[in-house]
PDB file with SEQRES, HELIX, SHEET and CRYST1 records, atoms N, CA, C and O in Angstrom:
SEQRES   1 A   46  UNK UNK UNK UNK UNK UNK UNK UNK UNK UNK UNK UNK UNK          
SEQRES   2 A   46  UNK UNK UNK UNK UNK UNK UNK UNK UNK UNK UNK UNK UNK          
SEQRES   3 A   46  UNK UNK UNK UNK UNK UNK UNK UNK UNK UNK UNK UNK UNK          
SEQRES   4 A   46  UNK UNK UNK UNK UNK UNK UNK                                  
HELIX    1 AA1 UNK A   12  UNK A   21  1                                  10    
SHEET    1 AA1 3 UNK A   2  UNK A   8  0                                        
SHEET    2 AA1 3 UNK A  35  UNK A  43 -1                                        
SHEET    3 AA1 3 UNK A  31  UNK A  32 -1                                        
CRYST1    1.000    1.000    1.000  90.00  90.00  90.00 P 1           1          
ATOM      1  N   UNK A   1      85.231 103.404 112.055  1.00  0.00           N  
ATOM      2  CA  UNK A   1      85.474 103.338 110.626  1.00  0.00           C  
ATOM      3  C   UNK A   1      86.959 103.461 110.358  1.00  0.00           C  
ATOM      4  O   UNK A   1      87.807 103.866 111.153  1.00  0.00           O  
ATOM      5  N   UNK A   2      87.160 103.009 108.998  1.00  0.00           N  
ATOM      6  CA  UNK A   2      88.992 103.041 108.944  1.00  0.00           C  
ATOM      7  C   UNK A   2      89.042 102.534 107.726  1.00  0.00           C  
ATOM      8  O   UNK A   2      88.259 101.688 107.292  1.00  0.00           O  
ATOM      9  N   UNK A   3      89.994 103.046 107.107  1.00  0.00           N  
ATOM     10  CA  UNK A   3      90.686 102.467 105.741  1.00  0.00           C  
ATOM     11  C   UNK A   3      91.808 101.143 105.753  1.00  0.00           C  
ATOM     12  O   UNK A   3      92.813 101.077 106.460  1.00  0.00           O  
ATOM     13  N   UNK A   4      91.442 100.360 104.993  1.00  0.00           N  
ATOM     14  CA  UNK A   4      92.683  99.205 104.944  1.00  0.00           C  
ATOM     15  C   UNK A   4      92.827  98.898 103.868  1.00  0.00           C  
ATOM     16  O   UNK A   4      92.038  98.643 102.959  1.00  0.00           O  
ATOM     17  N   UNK A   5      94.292  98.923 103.981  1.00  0.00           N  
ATOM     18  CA  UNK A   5      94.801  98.082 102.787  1.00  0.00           C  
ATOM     19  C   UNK A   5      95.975  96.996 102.716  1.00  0.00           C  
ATOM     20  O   UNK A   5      96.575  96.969 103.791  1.00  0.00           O  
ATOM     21  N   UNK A   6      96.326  96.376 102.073  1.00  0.00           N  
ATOM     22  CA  UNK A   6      97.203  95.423 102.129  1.00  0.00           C  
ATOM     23  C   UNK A   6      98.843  95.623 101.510  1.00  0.00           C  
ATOM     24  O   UNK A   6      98.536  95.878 100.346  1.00  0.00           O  
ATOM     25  N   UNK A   7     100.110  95.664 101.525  1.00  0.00           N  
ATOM     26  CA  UNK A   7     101.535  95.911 101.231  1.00  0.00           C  
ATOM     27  C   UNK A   7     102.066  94.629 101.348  1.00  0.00           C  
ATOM     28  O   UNK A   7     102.043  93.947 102.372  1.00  0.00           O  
ATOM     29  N   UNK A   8     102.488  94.356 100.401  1.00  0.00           N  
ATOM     30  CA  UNK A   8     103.656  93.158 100.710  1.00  0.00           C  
ATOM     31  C   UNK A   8     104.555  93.538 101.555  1.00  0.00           C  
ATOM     32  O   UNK A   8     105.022  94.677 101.544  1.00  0.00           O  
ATOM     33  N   UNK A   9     104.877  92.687 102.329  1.00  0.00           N  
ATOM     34  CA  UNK A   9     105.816  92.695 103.453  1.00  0.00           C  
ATOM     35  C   UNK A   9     107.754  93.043 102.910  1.00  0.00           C  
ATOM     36  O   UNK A   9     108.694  93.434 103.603  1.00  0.00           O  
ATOM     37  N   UNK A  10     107.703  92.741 101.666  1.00  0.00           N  
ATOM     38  CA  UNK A  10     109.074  92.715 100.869  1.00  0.00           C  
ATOM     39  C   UNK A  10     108.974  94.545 100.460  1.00  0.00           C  
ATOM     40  O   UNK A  10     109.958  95.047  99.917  1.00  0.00           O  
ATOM     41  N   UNK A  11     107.899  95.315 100.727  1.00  0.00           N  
ATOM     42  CA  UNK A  11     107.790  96.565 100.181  1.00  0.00           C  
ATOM     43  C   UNK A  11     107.925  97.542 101.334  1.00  0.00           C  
ATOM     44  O   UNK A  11     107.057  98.358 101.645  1.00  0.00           O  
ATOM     45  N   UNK A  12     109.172  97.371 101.980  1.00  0.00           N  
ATOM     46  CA  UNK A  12     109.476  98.607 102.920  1.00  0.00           C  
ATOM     47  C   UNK A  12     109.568  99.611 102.434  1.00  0.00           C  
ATOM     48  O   UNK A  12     108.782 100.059 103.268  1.00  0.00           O  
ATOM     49  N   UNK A  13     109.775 100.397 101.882  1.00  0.00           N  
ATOM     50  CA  UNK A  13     110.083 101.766 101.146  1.00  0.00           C  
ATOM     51  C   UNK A  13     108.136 102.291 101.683  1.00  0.00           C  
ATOM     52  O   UNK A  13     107.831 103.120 102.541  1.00  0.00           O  
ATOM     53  N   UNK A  14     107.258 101.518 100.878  1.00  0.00           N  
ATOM     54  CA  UNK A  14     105.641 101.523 100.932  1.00  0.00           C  
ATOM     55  C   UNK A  14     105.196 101.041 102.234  1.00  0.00           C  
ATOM     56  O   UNK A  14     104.052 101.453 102.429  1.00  0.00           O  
ATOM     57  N   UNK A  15     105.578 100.419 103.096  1.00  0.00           N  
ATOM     58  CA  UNK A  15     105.318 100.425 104.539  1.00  0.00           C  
ATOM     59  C   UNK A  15     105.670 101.685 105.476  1.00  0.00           C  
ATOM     60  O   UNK A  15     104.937 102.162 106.342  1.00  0.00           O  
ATOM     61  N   UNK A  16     107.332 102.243 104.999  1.00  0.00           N  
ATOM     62  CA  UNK A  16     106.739 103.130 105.808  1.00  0.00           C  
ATOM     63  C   UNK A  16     106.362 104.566 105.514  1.00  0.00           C  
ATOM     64  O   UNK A  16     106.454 105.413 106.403  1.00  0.00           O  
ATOM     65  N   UNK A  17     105.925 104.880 104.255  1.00  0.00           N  
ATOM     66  CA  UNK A  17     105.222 105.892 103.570  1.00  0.00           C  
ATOM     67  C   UNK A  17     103.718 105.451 104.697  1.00  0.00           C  
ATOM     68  O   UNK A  17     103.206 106.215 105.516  1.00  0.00           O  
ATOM     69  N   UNK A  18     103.457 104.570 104.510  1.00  0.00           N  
ATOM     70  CA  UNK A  18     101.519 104.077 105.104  1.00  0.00           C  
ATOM     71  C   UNK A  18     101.926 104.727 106.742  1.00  0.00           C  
ATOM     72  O   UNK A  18     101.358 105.696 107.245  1.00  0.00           O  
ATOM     73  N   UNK A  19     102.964 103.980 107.345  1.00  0.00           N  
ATOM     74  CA  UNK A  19     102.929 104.321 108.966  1.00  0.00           C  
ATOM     75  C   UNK A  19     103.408 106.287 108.768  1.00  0.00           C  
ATOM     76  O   UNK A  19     102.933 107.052 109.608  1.00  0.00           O  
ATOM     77  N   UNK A  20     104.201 106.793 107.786  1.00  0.00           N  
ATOM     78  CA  UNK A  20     104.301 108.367 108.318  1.00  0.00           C  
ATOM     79  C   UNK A  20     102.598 108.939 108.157  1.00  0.00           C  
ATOM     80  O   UNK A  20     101.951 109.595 108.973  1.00  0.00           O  
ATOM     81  N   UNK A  21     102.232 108.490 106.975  1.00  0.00           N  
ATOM     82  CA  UNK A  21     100.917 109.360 107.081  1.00  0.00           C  
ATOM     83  C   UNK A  21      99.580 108.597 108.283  1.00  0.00           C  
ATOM     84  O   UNK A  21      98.424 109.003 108.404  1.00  0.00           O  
ATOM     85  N   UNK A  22     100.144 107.581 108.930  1.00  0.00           N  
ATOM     86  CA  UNK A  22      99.429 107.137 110.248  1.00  0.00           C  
ATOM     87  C   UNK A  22      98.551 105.782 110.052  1.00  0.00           C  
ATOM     88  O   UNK A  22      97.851 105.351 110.969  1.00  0.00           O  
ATOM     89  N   UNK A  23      98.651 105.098 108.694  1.00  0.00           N  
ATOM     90  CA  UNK A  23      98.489 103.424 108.814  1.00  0.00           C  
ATOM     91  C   UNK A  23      98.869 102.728 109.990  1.00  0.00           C  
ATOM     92  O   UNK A  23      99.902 103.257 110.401  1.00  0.00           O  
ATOM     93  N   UNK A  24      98.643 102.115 110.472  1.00  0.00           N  
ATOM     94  CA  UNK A  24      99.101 101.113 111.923  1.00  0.00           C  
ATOM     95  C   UNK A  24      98.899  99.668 111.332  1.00  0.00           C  
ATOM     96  O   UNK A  24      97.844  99.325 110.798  1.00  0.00           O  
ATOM     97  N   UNK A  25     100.010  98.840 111.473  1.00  0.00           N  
ATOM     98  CA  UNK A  25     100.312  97.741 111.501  1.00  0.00           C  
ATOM     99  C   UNK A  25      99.835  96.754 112.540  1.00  0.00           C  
ATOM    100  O   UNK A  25     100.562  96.426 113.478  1.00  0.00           O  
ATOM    101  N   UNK A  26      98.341  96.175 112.338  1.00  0.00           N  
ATOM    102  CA  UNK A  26      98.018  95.772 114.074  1.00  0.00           C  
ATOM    103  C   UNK A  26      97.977  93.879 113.845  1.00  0.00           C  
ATOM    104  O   UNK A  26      97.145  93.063 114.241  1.00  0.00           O  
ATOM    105  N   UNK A  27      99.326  93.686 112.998  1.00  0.00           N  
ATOM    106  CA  UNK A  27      99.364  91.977 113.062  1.00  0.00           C  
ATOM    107  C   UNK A  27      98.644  90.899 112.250  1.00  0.00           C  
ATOM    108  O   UNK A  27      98.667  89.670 112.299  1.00  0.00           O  
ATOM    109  N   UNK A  28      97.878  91.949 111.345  1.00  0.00           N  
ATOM    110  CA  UNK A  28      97.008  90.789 110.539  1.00  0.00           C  
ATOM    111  C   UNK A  28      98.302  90.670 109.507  1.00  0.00           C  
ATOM    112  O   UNK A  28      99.232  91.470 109.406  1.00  0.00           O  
ATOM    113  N   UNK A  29      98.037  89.131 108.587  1.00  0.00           N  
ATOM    114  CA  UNK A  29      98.768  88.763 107.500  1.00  0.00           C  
ATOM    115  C   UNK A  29      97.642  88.182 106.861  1.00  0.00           C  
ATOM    116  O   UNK A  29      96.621  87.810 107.439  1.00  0.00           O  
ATOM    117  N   UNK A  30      98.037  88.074 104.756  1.00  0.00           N  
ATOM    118  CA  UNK A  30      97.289  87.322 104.743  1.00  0.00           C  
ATOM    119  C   UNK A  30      98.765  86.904 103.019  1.00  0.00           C  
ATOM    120  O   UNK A  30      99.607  87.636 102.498  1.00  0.00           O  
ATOM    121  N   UNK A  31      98.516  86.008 102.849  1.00  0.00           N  
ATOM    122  CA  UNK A  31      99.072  85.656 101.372  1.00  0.00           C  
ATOM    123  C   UNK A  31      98.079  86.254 100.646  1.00  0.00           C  
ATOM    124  O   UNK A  31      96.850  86.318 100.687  1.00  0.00           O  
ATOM    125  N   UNK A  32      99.463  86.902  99.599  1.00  0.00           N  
ATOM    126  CA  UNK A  32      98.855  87.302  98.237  1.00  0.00           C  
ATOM    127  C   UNK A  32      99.579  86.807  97.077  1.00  0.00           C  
ATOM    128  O   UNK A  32     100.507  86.003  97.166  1.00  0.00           O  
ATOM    129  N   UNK A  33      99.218  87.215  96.170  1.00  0.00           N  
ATOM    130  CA  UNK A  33      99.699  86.435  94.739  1.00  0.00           C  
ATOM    131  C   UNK A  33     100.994  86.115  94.778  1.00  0.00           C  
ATOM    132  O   UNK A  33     101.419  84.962  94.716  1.00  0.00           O  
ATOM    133  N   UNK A  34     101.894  87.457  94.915  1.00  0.00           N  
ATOM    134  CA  UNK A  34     103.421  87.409  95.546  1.00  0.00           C  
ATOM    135  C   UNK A  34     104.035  87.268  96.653  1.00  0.00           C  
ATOM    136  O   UNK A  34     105.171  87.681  96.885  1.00  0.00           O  
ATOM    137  N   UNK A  35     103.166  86.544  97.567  1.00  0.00           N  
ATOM    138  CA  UNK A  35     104.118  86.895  99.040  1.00  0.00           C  
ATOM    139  C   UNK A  35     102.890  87.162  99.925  1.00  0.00           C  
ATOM    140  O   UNK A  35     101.696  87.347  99.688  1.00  0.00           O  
ATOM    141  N   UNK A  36     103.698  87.108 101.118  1.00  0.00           N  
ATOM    142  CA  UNK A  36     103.207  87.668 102.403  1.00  0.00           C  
ATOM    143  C   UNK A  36     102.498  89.400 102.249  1.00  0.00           C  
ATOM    144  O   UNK A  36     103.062  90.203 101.506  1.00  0.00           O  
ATOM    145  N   UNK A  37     101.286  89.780 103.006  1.00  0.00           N  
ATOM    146  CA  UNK A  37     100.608  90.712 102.622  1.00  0.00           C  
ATOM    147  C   UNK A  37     100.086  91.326 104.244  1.00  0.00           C  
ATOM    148  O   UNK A  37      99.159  90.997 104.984  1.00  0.00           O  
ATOM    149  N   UNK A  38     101.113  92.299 104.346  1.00  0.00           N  
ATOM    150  CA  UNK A  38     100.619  92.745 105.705  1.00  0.00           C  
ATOM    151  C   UNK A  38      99.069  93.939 105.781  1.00  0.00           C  
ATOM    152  O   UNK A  38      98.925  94.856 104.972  1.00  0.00           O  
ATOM    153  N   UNK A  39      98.491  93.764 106.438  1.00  0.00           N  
ATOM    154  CA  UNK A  39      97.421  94.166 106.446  1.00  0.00           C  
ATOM    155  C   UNK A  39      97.552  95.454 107.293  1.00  0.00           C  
ATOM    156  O   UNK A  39      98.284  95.313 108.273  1.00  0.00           O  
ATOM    157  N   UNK A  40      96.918  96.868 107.104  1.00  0.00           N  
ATOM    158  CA  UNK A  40      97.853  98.124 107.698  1.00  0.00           C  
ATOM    159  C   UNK A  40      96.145  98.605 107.552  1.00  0.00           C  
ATOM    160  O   UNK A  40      95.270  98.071 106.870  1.00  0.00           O  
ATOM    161  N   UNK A  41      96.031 100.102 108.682  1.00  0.00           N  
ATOM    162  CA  UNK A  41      94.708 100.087 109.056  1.00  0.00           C  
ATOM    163  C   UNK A  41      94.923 101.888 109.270  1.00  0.00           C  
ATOM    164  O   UNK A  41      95.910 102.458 109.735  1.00  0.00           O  
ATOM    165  N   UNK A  42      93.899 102.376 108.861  1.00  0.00           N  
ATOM    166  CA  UNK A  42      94.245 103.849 109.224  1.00  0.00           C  
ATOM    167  C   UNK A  42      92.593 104.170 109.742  1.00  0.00           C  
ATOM    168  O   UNK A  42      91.652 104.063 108.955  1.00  0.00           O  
ATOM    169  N   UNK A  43      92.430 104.550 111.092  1.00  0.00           N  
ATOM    170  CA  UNK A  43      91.770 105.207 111.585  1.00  0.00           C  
ATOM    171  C   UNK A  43      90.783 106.174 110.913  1.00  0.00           C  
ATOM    172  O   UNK A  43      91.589 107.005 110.497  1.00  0.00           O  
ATOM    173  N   UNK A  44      89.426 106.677 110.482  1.00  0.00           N  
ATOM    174  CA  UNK A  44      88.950 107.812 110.285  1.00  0.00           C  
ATOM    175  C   UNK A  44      88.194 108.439 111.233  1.00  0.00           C  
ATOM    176  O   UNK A  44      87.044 108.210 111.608  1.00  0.00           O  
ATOM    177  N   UNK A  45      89.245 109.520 111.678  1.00  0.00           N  
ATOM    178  CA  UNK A  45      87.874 110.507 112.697  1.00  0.00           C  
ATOM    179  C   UNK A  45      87.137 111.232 112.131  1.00  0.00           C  
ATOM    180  O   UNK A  45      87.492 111.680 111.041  1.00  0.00           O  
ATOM    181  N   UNK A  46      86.439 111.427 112.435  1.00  0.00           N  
ATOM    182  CA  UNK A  46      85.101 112.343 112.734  1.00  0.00           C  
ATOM    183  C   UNK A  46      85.150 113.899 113.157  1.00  0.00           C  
ATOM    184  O   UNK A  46      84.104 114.516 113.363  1.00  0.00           O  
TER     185      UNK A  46                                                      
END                                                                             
């Protein structure tokens, strides 16, 4: 299980807020309304 969500790629400040609290960046893209939309994935343990 895992949470995802999507960041525009132009929103570094918000990329790496997602990777300190442990989002991982594992290569998906997808277009969004504005731009490129990196797809970021956070793990839920158990």
């Amino acid at each position: 299980n895992e949470v995802v969500l999507a960041v525009n790629e132009k929103n570094i400040p918000a990329q790496n807020l997602y990777e300190k609290v442990g989002f991982q960046d594992k290569g998906f893209r997808r277009m969004g309304p504005i731009g490129q939309q990196i797809i970021m994935h956070l793990p839920i343990i158990k």
